[in-house]
N, C-alpha and C positions, 0 to 999 in steps of 0.2 A: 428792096434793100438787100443787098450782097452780105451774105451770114460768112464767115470763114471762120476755122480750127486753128490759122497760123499764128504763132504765139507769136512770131517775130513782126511783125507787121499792127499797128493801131486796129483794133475792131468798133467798130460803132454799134451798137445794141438800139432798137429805136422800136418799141416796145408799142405803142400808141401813133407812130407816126411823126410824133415831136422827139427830137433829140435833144437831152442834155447834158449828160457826160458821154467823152468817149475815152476805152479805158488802152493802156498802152503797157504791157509786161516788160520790165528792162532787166537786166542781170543787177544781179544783188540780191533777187527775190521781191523785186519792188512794182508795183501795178499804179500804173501813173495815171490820175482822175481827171479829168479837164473837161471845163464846161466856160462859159461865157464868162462868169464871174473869176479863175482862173486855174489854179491845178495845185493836186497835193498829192503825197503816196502814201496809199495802203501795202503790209507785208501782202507778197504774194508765196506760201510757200511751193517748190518746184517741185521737191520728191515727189509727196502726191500733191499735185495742184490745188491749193485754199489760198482763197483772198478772206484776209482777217479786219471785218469791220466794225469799228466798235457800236456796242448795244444804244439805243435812240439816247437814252439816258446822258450816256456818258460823251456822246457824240458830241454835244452843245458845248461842252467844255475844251474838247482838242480841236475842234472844225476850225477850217479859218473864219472867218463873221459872215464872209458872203455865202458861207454853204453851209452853214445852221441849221437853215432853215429846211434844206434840201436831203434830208435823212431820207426821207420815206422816197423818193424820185430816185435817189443814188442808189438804197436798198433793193428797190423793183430792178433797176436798171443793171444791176451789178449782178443781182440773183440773177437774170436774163442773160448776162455775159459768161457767166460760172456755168449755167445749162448747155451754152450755143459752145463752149471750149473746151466741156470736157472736168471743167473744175470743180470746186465744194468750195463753198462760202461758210465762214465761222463767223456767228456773232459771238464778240471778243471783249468784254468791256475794258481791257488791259491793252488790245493791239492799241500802235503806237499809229500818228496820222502827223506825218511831216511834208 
């Protein structure tokens, strides 16, 4: 699997082999999630690079239904993507998930 740094371009993170999100940086400061079930946005800040995702807790409450369930897969996944970019991942119980 092909690792890149380019923000501009979709990166796939595939951690185990199996891929289920692949994450997409767009301007606004927005990191666009998609998996089979469909897509949402996490803040992405750019000054220093942090994807803001909220705590497993609070998660179940903003998720869309089909990715509830998918905390702990998106968290590995995302942590993997934050390493492979360059970034810092915040657990946020307040970041917003639209």
């Amino acid at each position: 699997m092909e690792h890149t740094t380019d923000l501009s371009s979709p990166m796939t993170i595939c951690a185990q082999g199996m891929l289920v999100f692949t994450f997409h940086p767009r301007w606004k400061e927005e990191l666009v999630c998609t998996a089979p079930g469909g897509s949402f946005v996490l803040t992405l800040d750019m000054g220093i690079l942090t994807a803001h995702l909220p705590t497993e807790a609070i998660w179940v409450g903003k998720a869309p239904d089909w990715a509830k369930s998918l905390w702990p897969v998106l968290h590995e996944e995302l942590t993997e993507w934050c390493l492979t970019s360059g970034a810092d991942i915040f657990l946020d119980g307040s970041a917003p998930v639209y």
